[in-house]
PDB file of N, CA, C and O in Angstrom:
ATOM      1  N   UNK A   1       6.181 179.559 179.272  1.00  0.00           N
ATOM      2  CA  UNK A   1       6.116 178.321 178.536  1.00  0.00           C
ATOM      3  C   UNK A   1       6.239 177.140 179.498  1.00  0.00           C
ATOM      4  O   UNK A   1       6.669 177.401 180.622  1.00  0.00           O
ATOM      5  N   UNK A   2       5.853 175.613 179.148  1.00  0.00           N
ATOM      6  CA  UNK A   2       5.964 174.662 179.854  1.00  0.00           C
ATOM      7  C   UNK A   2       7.718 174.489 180.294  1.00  0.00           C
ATOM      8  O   UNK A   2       8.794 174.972 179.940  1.00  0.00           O
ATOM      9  N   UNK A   3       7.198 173.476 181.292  1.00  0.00           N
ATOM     10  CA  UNK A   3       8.952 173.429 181.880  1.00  0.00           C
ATOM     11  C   UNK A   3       8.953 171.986 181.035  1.00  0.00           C
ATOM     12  O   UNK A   3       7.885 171.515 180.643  1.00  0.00           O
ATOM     13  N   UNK A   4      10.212 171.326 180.786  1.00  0.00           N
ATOM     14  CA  UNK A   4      10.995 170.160 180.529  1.00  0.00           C
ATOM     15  C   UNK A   4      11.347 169.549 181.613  1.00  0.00           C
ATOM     16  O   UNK A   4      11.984 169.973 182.577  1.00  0.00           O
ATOM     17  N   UNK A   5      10.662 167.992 181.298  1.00  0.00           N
ATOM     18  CA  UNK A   5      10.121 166.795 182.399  1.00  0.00           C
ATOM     19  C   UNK A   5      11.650 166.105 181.971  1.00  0.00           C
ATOM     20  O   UNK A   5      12.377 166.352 181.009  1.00  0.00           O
ATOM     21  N   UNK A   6      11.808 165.135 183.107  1.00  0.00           N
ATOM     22  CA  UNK A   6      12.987 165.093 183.221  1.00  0.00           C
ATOM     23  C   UNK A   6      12.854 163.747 181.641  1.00  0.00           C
ATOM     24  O   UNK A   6      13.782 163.219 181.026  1.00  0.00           O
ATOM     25  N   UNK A   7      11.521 163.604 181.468  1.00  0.00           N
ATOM     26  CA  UNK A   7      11.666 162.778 179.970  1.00  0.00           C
ATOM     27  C   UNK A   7      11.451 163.159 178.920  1.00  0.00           C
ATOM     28  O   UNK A   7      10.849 162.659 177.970  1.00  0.00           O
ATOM     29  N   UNK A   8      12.023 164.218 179.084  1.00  0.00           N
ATOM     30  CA  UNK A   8      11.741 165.110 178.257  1.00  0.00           C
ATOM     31  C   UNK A   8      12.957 165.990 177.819  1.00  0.00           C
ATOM     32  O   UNK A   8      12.979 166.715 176.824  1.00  0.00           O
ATOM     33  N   UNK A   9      14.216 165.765 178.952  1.00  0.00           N
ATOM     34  CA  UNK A   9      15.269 165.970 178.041  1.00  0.00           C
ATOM     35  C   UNK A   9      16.467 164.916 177.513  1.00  0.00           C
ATOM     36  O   UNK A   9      16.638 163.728 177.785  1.00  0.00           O
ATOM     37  N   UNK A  10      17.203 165.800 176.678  1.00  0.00           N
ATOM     38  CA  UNK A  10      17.752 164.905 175.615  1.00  0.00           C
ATOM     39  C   UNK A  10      19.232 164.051 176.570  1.00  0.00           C
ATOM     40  O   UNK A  10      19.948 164.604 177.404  1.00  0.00           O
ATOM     41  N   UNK A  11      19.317 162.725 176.133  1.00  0.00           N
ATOM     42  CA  UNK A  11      20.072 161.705 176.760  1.00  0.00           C
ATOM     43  C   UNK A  11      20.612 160.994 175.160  1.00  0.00           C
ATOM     44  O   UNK A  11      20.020 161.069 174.082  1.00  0.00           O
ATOM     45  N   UNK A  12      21.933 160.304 175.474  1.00  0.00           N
ATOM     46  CA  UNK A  12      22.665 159.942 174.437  1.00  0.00           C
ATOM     47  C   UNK A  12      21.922 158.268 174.570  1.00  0.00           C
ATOM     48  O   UNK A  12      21.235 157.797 175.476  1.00  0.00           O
ATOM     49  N   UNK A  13      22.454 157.573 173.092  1.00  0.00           N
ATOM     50  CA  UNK A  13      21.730 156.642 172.924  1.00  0.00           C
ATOM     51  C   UNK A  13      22.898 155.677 174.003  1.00  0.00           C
ATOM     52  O   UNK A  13      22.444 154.558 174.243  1.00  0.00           O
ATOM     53  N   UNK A  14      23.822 155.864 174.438  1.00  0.00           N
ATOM     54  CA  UNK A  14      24.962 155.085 175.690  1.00  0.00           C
ATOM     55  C   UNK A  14      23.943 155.167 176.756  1.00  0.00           C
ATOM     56  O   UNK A  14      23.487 154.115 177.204  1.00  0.00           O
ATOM     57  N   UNK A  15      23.525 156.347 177.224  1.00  0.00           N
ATOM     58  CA  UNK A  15      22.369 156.150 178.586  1.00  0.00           C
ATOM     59  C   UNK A  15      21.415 155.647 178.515  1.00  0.00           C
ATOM     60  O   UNK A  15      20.886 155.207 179.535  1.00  0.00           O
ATOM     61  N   UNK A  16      20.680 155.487 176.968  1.00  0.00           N
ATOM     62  CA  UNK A  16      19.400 155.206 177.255  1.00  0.00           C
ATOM     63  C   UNK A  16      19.829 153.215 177.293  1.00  0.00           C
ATOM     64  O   UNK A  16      19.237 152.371 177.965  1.00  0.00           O
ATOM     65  N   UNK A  17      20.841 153.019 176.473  1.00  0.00           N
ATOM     66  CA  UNK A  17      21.363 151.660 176.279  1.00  0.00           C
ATOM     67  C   UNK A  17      21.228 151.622 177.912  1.00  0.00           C
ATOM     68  O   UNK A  17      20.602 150.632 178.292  1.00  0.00           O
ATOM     69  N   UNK A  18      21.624 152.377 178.825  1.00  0.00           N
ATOM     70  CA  UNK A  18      21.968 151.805 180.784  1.00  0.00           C
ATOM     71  C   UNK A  18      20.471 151.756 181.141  1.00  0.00           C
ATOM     72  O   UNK A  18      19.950 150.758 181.641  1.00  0.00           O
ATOM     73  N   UNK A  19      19.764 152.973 180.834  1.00  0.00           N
ATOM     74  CA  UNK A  19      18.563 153.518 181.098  1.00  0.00           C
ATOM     75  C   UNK A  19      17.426 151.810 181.265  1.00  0.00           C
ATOM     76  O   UNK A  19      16.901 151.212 182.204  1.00  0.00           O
ATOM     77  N   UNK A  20      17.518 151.613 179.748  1.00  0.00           N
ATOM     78  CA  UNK A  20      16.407 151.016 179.428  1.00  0.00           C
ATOM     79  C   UNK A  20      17.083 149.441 178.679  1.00  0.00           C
ATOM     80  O   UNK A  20      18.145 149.343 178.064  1.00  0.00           O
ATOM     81  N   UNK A  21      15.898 148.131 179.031  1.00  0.00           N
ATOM     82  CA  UNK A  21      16.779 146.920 178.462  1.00  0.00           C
ATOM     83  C   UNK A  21      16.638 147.174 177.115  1.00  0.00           C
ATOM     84  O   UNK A  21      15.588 146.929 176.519  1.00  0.00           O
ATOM     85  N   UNK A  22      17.699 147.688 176.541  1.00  0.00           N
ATOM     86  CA  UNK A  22      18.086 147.817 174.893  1.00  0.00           C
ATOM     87  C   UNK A  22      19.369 147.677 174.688  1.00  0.00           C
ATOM     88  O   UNK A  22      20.087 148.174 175.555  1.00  0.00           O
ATOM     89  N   UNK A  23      19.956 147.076 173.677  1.00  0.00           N
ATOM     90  CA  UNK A  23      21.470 147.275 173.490  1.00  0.00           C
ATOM     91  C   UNK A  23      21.625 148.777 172.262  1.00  0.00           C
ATOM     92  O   UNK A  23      20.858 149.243 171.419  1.00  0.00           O
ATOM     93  N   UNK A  24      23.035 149.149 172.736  1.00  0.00           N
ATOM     94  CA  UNK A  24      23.529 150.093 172.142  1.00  0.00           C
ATOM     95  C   UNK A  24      23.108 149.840 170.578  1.00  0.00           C
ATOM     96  O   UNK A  24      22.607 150.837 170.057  1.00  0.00           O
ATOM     97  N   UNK A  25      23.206 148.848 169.854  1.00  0.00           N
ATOM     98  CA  UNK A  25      22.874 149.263 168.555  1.00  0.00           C
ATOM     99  C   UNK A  25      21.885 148.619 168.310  1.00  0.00           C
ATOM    100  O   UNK A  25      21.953 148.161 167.170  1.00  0.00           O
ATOM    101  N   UNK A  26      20.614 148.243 169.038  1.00  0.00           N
ATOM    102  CA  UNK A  26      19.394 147.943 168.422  1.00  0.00           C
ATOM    103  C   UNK A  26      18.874 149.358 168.516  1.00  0.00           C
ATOM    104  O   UNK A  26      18.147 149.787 167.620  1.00  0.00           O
ATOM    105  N   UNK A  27      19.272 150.254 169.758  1.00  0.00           N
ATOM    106  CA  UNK A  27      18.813 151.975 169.485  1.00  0.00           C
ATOM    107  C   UNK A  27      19.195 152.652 167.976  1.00  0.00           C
ATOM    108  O   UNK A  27      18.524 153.298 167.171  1.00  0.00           O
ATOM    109  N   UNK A  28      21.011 152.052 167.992  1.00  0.00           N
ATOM    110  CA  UNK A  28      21.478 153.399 166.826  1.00  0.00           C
ATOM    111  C   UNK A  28      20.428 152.259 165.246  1.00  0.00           C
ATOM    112  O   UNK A  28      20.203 152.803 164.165  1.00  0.00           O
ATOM    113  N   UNK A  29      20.177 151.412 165.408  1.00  0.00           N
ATOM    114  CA  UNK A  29      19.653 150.653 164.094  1.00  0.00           C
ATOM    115  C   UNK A  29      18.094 150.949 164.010  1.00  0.00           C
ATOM    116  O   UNK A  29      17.414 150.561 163.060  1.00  0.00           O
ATOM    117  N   UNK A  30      17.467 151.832 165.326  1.00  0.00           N
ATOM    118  CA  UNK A  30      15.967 152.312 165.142  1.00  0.00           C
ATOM    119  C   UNK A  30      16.684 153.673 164.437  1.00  0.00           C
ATOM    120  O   UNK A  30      16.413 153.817 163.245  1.00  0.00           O
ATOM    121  N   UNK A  31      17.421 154.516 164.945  1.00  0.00           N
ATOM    122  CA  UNK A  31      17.579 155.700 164.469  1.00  0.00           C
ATOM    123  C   UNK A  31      17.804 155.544 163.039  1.00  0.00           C
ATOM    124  O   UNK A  31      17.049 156.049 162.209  1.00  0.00           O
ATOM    125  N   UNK A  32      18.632 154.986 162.796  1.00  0.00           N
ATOM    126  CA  UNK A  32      19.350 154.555 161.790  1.00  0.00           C
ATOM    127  C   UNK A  32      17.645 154.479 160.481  1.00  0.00           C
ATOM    128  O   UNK A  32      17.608 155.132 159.439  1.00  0.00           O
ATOM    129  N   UNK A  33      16.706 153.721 160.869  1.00  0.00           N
ATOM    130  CA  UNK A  33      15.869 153.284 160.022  1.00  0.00           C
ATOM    131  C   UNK A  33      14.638 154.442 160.750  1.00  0.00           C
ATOM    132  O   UNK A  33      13.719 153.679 161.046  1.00  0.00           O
ATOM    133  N   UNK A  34      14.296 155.563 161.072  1.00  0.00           N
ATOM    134  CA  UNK A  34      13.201 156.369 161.733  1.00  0.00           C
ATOM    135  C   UNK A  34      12.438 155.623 162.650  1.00  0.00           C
ATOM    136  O   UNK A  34      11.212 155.735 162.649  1.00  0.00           O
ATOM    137  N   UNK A  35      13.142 154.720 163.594  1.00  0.00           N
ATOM    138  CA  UNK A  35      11.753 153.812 164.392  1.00  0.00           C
ATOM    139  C   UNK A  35      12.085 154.482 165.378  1.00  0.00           C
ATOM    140  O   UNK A  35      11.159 154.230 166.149  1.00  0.00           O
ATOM    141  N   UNK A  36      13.049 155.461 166.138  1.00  0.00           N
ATOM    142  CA  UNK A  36      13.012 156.604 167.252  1.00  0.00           C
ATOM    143  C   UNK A  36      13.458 157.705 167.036  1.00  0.00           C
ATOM    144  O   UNK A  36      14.565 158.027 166.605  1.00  0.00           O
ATOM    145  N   UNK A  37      12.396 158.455 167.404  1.00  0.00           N
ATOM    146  CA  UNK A  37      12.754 159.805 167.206  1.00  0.00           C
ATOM    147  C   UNK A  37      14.230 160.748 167.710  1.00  0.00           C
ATOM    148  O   UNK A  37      14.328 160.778 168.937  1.00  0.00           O
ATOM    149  N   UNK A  38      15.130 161.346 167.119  1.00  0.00           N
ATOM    150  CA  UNK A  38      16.497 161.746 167.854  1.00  0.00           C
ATOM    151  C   UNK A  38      16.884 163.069 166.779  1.00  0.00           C
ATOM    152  O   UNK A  38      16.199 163.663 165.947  1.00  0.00           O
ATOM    153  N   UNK A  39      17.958 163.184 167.111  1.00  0.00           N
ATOM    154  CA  UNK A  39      18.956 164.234 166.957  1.00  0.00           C
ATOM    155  C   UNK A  39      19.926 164.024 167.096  1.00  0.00           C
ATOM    156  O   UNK A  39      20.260 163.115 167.857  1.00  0.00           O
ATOM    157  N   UNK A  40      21.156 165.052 166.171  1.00  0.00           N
ATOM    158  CA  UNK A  40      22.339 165.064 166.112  1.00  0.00           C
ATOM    159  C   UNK A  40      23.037 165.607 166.903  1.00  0.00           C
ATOM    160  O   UNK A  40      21.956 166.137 167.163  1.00  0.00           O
ATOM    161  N   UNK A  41      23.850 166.093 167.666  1.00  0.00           N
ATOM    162  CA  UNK A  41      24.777 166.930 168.242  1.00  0.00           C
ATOM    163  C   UNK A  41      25.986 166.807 168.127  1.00  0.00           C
ATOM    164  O   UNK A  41      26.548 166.321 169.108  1.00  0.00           O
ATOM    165  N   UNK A  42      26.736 167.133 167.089  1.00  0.00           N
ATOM    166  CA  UNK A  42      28.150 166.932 166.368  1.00  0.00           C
ATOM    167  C   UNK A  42      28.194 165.275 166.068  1.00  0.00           C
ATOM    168  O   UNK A  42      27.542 164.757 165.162  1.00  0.00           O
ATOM    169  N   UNK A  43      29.019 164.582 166.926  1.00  0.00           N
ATOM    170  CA  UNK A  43      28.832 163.204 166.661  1.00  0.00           C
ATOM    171  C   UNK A  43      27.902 162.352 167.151  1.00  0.00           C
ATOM    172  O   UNK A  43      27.683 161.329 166.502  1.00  0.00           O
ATOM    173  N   UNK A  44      27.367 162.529 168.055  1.00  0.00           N
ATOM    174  CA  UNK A  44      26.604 161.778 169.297  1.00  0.00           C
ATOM    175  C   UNK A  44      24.949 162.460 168.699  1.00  0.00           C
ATOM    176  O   UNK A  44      24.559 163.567 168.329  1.00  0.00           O
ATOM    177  N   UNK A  45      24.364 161.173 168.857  1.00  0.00           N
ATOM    178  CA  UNK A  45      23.275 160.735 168.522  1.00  0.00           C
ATOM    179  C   UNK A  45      22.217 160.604 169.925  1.00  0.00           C
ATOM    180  O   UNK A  45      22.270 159.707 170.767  1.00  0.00           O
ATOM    181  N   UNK A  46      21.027 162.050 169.895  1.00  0.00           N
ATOM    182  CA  UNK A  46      20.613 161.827 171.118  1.00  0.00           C
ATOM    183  C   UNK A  46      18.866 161.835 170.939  1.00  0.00           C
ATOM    184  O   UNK A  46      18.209 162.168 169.952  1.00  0.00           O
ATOM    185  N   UNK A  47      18.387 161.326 172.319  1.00  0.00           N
ATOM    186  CA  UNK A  47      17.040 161.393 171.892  1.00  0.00           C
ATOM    187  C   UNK A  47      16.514 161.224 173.461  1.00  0.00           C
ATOM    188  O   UNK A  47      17.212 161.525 174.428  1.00  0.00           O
ATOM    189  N   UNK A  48      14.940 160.602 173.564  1.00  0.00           N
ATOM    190  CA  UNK A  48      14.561 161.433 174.693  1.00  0.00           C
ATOM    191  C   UNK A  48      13.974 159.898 175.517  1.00  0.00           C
ATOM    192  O   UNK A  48      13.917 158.826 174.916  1.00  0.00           O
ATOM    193  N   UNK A  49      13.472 160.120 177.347  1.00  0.00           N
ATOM    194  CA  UNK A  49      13.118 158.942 177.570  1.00  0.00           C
ATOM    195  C   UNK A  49      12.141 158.811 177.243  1.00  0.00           C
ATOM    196  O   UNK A  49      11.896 157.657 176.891  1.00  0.00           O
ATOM    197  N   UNK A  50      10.876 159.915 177.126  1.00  0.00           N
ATOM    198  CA  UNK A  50       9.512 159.601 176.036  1.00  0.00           C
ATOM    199  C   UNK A  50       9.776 158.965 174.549  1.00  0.00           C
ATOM    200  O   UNK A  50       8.922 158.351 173.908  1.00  0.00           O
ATOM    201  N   UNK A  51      10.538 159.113 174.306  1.00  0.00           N
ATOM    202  CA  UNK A  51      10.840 159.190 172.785  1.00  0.00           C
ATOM    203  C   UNK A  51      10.914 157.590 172.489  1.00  0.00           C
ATOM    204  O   UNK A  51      10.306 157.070 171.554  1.00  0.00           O
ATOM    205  N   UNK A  52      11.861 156.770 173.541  1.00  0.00           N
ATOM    206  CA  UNK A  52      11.840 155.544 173.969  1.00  0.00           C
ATOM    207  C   UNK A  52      10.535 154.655 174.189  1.00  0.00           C
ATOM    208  O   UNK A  52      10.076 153.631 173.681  1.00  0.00           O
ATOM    209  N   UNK A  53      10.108 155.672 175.336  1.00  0.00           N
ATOM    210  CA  UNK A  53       8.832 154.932 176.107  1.00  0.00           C
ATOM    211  C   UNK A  53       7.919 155.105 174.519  1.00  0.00           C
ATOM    212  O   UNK A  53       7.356 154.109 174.064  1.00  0.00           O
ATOM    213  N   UNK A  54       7.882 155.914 174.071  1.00  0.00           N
ATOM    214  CA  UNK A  54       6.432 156.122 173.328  1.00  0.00           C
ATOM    215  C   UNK A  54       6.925 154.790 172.030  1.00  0.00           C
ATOM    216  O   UNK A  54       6.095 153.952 171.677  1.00  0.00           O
ATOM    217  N   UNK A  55       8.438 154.809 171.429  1.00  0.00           N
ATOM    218  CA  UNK A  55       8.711 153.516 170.749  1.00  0.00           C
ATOM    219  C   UNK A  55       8.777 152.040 171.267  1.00  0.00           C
ATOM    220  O   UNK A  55       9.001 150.994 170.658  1.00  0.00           O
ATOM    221  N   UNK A  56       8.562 152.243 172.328  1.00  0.00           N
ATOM    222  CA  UNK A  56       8.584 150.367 172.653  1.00  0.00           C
ATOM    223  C   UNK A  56       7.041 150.605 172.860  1.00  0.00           C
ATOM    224  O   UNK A  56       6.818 149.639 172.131  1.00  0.00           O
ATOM    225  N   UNK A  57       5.457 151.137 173.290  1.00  0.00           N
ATOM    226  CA  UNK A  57       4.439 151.008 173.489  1.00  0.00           C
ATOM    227  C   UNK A  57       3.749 151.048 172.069  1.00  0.00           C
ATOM    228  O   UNK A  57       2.795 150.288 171.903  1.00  0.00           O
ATOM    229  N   UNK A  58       4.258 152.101 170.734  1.00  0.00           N
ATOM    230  CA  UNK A  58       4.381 151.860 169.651  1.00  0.00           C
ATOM    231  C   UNK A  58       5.014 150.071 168.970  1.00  0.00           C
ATOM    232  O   UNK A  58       4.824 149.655 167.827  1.00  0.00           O
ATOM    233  N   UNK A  59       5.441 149.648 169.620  1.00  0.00           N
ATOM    234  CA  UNK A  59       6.016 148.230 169.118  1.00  0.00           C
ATOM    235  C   UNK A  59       7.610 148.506 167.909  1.00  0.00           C
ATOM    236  O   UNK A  59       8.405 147.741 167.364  1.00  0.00           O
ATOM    237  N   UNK A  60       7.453 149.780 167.945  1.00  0.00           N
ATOM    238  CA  UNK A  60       8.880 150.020 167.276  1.00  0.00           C
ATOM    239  C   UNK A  60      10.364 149.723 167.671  1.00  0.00           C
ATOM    240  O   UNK A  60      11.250 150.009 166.866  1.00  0.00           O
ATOM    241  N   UNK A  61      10.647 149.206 168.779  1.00  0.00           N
ATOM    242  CA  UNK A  61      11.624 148.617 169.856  1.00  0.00           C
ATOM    243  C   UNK A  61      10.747 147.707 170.844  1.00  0.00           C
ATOM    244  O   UNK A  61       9.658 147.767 171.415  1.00  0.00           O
ATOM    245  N   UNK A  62      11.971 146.719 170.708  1.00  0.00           N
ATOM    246  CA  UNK A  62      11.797 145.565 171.599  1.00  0.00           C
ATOM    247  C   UNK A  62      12.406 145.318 172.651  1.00  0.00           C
ATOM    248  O   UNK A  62      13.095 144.313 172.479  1.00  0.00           O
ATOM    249  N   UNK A  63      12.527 145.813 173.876  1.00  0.00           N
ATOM    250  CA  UNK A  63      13.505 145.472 174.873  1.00  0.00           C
ATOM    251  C   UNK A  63      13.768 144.077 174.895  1.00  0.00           C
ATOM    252  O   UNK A  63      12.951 143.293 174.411  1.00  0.00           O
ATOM    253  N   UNK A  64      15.237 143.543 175.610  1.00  0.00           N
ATOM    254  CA  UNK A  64      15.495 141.924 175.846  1.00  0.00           C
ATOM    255  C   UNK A  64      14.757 141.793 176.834  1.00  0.00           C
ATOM    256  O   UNK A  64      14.265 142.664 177.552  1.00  0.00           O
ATOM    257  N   UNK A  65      14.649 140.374 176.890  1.00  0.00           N
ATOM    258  CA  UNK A  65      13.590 139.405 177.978  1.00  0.00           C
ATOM    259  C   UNK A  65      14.673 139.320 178.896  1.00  0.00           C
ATOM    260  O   UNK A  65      15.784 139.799 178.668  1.00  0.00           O
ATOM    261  N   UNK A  66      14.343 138.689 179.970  1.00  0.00           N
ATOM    262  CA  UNK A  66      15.265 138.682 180.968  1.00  0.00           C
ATOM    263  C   UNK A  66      15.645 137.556 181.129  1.00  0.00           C
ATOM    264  O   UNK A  66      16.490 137.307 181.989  1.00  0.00           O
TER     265      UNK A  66
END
């Protein structure tokens, strides 16, 4: 089977908040409403850096301006 790209595995919405210009709850308020794709893992809410990339080129997230 294919291997898993490193954007391709799962990161909490705290990293992707460091990762990428987003704040912590404009991520959990896409999840929150289906505008990024994620998963549960007990408490923590995780999802992927495609998952990101493909929602801000989608226009579903807005990173801040600088």
């Amino acid at each position: 089977m294919g291997r898993e790209t490193v954007k391709d595995q799962a990161i909490t919405l705290s990293e992707a908040a460091q990762l990428y210009p987003l704040a912590y709850s404009t991520l959990a308020e896409a999840v929150r409403e289906g505008r990024l794709e994620s998963r549960r893992s007990g408490r923590v809410w995780l999802t992927t850096r495609a998952a990101i990339e493909r929602a801000i080129a989608e226009g579903k997230l807005r990173p801040r301006q600088k």
